[in-house]
N, C-alpha and C positions, 0 to 999 in steps of 0.2 A: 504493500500500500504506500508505502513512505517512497521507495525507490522510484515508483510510478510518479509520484508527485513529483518531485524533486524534478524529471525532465518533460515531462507530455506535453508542457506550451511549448519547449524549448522546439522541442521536436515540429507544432502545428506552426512556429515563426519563422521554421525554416523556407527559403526561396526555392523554389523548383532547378533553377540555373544547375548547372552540373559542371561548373566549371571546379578547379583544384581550392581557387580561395574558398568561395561559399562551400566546397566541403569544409576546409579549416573551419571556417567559421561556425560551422554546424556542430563541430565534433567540440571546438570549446565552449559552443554555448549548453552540448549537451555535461559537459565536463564541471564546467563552471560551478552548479550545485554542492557536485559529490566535496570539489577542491576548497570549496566556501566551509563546507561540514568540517573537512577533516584538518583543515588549519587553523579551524576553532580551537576546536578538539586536542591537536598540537601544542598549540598555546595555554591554554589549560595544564597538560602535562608536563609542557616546557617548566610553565612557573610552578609548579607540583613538585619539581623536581626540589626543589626549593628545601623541600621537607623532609626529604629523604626517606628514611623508613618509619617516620613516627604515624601509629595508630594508636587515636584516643582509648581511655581506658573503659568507657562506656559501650565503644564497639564492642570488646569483648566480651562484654555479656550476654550479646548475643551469638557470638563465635559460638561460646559454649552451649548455648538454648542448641543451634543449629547441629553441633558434634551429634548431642543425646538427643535429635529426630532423627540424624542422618546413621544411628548406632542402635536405631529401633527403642532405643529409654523411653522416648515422650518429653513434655513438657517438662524438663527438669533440667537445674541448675547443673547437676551433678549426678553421676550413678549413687542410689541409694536415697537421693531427698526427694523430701515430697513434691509434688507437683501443683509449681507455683508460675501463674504469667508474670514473669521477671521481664517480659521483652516486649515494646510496645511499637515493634513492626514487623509484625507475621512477615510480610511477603517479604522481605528483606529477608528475613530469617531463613523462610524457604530458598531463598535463589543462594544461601551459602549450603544450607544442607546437600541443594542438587549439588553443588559444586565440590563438596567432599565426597557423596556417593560417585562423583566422576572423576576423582582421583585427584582435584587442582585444586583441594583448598584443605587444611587440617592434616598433611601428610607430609611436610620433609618441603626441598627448594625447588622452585618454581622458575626455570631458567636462571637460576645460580641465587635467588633472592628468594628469604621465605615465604612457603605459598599466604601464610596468613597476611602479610603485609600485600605480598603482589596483587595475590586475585581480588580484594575486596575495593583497590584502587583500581585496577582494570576493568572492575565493572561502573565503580564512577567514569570512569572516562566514556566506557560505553554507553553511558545513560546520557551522558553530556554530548555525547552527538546524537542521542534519538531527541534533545533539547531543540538541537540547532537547525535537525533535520524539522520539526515542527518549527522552529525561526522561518526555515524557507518553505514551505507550504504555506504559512502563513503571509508570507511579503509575497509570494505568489499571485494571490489573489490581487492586491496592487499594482504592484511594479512589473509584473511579466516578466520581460528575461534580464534585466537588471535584478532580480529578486535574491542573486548571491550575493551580490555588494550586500545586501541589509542585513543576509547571513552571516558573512564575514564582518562587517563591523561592527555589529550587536553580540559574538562572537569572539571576537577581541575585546570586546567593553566586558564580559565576562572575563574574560582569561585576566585581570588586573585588577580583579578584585579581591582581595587576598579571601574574605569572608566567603565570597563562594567555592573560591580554589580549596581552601582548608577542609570545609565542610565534605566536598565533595569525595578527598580523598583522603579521609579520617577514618574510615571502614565503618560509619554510621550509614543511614539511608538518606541522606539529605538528596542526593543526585538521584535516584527512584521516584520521591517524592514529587521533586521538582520537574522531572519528566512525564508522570502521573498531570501534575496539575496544570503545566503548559502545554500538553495536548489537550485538554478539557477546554482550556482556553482556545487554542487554535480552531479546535472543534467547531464548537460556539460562534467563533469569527467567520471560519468559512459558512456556516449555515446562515449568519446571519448578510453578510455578502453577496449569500445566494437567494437569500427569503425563503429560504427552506427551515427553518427552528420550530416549525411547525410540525415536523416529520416523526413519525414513530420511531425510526433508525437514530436518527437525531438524537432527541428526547430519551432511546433507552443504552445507548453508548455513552450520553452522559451519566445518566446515574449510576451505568456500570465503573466510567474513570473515578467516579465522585466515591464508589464504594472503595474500589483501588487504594485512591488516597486517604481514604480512612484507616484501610488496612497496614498502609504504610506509616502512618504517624496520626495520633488522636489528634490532633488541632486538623488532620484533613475533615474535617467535620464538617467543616464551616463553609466546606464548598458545596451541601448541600442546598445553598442558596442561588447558588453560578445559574445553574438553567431557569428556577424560576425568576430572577432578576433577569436573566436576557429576555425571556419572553416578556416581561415587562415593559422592558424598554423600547419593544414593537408593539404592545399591544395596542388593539385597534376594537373598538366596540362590536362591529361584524364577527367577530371571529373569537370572542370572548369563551364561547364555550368548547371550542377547540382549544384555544389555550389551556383552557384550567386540565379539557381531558391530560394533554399532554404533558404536562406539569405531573399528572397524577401517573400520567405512564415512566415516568424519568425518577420519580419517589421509588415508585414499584421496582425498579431497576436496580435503584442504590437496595434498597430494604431487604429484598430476598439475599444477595449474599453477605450482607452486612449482619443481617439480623440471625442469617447462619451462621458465623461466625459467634454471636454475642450467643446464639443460644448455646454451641458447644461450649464458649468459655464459661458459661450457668451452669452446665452440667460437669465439667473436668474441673475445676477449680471450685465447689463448693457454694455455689449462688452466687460468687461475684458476677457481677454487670460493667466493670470496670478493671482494666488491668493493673496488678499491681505496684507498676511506679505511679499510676493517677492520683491512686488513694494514698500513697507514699508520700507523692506533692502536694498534698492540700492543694488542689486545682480550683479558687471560687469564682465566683460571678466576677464579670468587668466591674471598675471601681475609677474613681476619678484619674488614675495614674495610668489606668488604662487608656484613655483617652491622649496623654503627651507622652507615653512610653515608646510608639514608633517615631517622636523630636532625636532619639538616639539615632535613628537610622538617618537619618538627614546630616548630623554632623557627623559620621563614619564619611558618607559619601563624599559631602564637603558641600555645604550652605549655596556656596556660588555653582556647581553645577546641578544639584536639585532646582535651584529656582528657574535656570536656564530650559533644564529639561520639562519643565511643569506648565512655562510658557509657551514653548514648542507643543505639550500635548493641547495645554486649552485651546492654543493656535486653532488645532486640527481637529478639535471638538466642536469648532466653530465654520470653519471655512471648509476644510476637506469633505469632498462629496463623498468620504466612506465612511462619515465621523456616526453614524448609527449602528456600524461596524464597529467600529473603535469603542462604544459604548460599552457595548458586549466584551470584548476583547480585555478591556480596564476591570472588568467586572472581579474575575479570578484573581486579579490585582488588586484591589481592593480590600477583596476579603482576607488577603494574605495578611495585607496591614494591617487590620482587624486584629487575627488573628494573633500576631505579634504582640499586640497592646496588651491583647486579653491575656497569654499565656505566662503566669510567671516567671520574672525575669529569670533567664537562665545561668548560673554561676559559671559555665564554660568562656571561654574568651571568645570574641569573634561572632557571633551573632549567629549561633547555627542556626536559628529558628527563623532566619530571614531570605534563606537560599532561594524557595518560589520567586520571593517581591525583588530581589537580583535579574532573574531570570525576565519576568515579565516587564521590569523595568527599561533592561535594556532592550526587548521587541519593541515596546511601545514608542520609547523615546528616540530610537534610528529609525522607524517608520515614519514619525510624526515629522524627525530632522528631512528625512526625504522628501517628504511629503512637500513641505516648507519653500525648501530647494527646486523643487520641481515647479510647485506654483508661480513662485514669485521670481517674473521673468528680467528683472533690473539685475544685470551683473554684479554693479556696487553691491546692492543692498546681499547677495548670495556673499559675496566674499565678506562682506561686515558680516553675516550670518554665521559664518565659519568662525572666523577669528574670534569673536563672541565664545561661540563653544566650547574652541581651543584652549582658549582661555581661561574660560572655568573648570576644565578638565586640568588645567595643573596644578592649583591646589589640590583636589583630588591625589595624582598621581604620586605628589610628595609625601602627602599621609600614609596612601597606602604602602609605600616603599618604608615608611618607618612602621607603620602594625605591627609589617611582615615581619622586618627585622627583631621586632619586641616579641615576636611567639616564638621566632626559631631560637632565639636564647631563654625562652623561659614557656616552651605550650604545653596547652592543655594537658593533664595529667597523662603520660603516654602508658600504654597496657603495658610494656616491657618494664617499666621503671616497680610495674606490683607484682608483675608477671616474677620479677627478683627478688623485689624487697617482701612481697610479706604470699606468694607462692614457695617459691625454692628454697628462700628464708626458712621458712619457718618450717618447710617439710626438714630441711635438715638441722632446726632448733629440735624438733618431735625424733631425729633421729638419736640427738647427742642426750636429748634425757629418756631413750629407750621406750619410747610410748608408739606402739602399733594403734592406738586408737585414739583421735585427740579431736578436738573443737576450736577452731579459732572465730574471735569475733570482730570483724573490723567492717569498715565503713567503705572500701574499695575490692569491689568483688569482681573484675574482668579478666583482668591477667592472672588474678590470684585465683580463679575458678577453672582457668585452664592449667594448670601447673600445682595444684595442689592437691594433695592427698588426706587431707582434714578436712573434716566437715564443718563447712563456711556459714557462718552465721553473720546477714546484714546487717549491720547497723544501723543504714537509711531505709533501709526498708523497702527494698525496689524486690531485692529476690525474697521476702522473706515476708508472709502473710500477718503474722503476729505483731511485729514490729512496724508494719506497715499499718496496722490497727490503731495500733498508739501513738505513733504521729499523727494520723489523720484525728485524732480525737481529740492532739494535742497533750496526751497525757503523759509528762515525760515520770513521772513516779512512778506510773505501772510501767514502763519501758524499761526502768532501773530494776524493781523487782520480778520483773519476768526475766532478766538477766542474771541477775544473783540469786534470786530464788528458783528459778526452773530450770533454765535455758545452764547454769553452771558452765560457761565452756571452758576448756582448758588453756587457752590462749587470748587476749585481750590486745587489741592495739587499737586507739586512738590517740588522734593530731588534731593539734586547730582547732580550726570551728564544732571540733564534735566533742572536743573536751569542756566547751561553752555551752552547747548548745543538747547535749544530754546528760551532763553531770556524772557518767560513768567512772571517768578518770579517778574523779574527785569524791567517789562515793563512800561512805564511813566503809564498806564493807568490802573495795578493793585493796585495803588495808587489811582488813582483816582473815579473807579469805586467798590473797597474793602475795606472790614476789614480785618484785619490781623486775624485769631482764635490762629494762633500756631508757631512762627520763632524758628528754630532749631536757638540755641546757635554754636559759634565757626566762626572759620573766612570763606573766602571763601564766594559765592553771596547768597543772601536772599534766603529760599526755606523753605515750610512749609504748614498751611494749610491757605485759606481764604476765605471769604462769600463777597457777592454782598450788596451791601449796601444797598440795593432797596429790600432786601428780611429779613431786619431785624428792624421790629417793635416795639419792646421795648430795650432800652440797658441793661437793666436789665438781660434778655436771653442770650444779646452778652454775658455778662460778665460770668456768669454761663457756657457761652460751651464753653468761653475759659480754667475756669478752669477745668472741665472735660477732656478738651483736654491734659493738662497741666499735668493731674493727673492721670485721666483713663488710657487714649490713653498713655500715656506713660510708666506706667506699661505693658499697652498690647505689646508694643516696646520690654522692659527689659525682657517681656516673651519670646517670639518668638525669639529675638536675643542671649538672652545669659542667662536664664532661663534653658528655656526648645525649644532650636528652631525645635526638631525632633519631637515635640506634635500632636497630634489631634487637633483638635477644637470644640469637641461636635460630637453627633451623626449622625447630620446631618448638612449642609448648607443648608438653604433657603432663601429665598426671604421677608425683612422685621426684619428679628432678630436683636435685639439689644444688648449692652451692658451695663447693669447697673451702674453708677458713684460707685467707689471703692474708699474708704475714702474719 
């Protein structure tokens, strides 16, 4: 379908002449597409490169979901624990599982680089040309065989955004997502370009994408709205009860496999209606902060080329003879920034929740630039029009050259950096005090879910039903004694904000029932690592895995953080690896 787009005008603009140019000519305008796509796409990877091997440590939570589907387990963190939705993008989930049952992801190096890092970026990149390939179906409709230019510079306008480069190849579903919700958009535009949104086909391909992107990330929720707001934006009293049918055939579309989904997750998980990080994150209604929360995304981009670009769209809201199109088109745009405002601010760097309004920002604002260019036939006034834009794009460009530079020395938590410190850590802390059977309780469960042989207990409560009870209810007293009174695990570590913000650290009763193994030095409340007193047998061991901790684990710290934080960790993560004492 995509391939087909991409060239069929290319092909009907062709001249009959059979001379040697108009072939040339024929073969580059059938060319120009595919070359528009993949030097997007290029670009993208090019600045990706950037990053080297770093995978955030939230992908790997679902690494692991996907191992125990792709290994027949089910729904679970780990062989042996219950079955908890820890992961709140199924389909993401799914396209790793297939990709371990086919040998290229969860197995050993992946042309000389680990498959966990390779294949999860390779599929961003491929999602990022099924992006651009909906850029040029979409400028199609417009601009005919110029329609690669829109691809390629809307294309590039992605590739230098450090926020969508990051997201996309962080092995999360940001690039799914965004692929899911700019062909809904595209969708949409062409139907409504054609005055077809009226069409059964129409109408149940969108709530089929709309289900997609629910499936991919809970905030794709909100694009339940896309197609009824397009048909709004045409509607016409004659046709009123076509629309509403239609509307109700596009609900019906999203609802049966959405609702098939919600019902298995009702019956495998115990009556929840929500997956486990939802209720984890106390997700509530919009609130006044919701409203100036997407004022962030404007000063990312940079004041002076939002205002530039927003002129160009009204421009073409006004004058452009497709601006009824363009209504629609804005729409999925719209709701992204919605969605932004509404969704609790995210602690990760970088704006991952803003990948879609990237994507749709840059179609809408190089369509509406062309559009612009096209109309307005004074030369001056086009080259003022340029320079203008140029211009506002380099503040921009200076920003995002410093972001980039501020993640690559210091991003987002990387899965290898837990995948070391408190996986392989602590499997070989359980080896040195002789325990075949141990519990560790900490607050970073990706790397350390792949690589460990303890049974993991969340402390945010994303994999962990219990715990994710008690935050959602806010009750952090029962969180403390469900930890010290039930839950007892044999291992404890928290840092930071969760030695503030659930008082475990600092409990009368990690005193009373622990060893200390590890206290992070400097002021600010106790946090660090420590063992159950009941689980250590000679002090001879304590002392020893404290200095390992002391030693080891803290080089593997110095690695990860400010070493080498964009590294690998080895070939593979599994279940049981250790780390050998270093000096």
């Amino acid at each position: 379908m995509t391939a087909s787009a991409l060239s069929e005008a290319s092909e009907r603009d062709l001249p009959s002449t059979p001379d040697s140019e108009t072939e040339r000519r024929g073969w580059a305008l059938r060319l120009a597409p595919y070359l528009a796509v993949l030097a997007g796409v290029a670009a993208v990877a090019w600045h990706a490169t950037r990053y080297k091997h770093w995978i955030v440590d939230d992908a790997a939570i679902t690494f692991s979901y996907a191992r125990s589907f792709a290994d027949g387990l089910g729904p679970v963190l780990q062989p042996g624990a219950p079955p908890v939705e820890g992961f709140s993008d199924p389909t993401w989930m799914v396209l790793l599982a297939l990709g371990k049952v086919a040998g290229l992801f969860d197995h050993g190096l992946l042309l000389g680089i680990p498959d966990y890092v390779l294949f999860p970026k390779l599929l961003g990149l491929l999602f990022t040309g099924g992006i651009l390939a909906g850029f040029q179906v979409a400028a199609r409709q417009i601009f005919r065989r110029h329609a690669w230019a829109i691809t390629l510079v809307a294309g590039l306008t992605l590739a230098t955004i450090p926020s969508f480069v990051i997201w996309v190849v962080s092995g999360l579903e940001n690039s799914l997502f965004a692929f899911g919700v700019v062909w809904l958009a595209v969708l949409l535009f062409v139907a409504a370009r054609k005055d077809n949104l009226l069409s059964w086909k129409v109408a149940t391909v969108a709530g089929l994408l709309v289900a997609f992107c629910a499936l991919t990330r809970p905030d794709g929720l909100i694009y339940v709205g896309a197609y009824p707001l397009a048909v709004l934006w045409q509607l016409r009293r004659p046709v009123l009860g076509t629309s509403i049918k239609h509307v109700l055939i596009s609900l019906a579309a999203f609802a049966i496999p959405f609702g098939a989904y919600v019902a298995w997750r009702h019956s495998e998980f115990g009556g929840r209606l929500l997956a486990n990080p939802s209720i984890a994150k106390q997700q509530g209604l919009p609130d006044l902060t919701s409203i100036i929360r997407p004022g962030a995304l404007v000063l990312y981009i940079g004041v002076a080329a939002v205002v530039v670009v927003a002129a160009l769209i009204v421009w073409a809201m006004v004058k452009a003879p497709w601006r009824r199109a363009l209504y629609v088109l804005l729409t999925p745009f719209a709701l992204g920034i919605v969605a932004f405002g509404v969704l609790i601010p995210d602690w990760m760097d970088q704006y991952r929740f803003a990948t879609p309004v990237w994507a749709l920002g840059a179609l809408a604002g190089t369509m509406c630039l062309a559009e612009f260019l096209r109309t307005v036939k004074a030369p001056v006034i086009r080259v003022v029009a340029l320079v203008v834009v140029i211009a506002s794009l380099v503040p921009s460009a200076i920003g995002f050259v410093k972001v980039s530079d501020k993640f690559i020395k210091s991003p987002t938590i990387p899965a290898c950096l837990v995948a070391d410190r408190f996986g392989r850590g602590f499997n070989t802390i359980a080896d040195m005090l002789g325990l075949q059977q141990a519990s560790l309780l900490l607050p970073d469960l990706g790397g350390s879910s792949m690589t460990s042989r303890l049974q993991l207990v969340d402390m945010a409560g994303l994999v962990e039903a219990n715990v994710a009870d008690y935050l959602h209810k806010d009750d952090i007293h029962g969180l403390r004694d469900y930890v010290f009174d039930k839950v007892k695990p044999t291992f404890i570590h928290s840092w930071g904000p969760w030695a503030s913000g659930n008082g475990i650290a600092v409990d009368p009763r990690i005193d009373q029932d622990y060893y200390p193994i590890f206290v992070y030095p400097g002021p600010g409340l106790r946090n660090g690592d420590f063992v159950r007193k009941d689980a250590v047998t000679d002090m001879a061991k304590l002392e020893a895995v404290r200095h390992y901790a002391a030693t080891t684990m803290m080089n593997v710290e110095g690695q990860h953080f400010v070493t080498a934080p964009l590294d690998d960790c080895g070939p593979t993560m599994k279940p049981g690896q250790t780390i050998a004492p270093r000096g």
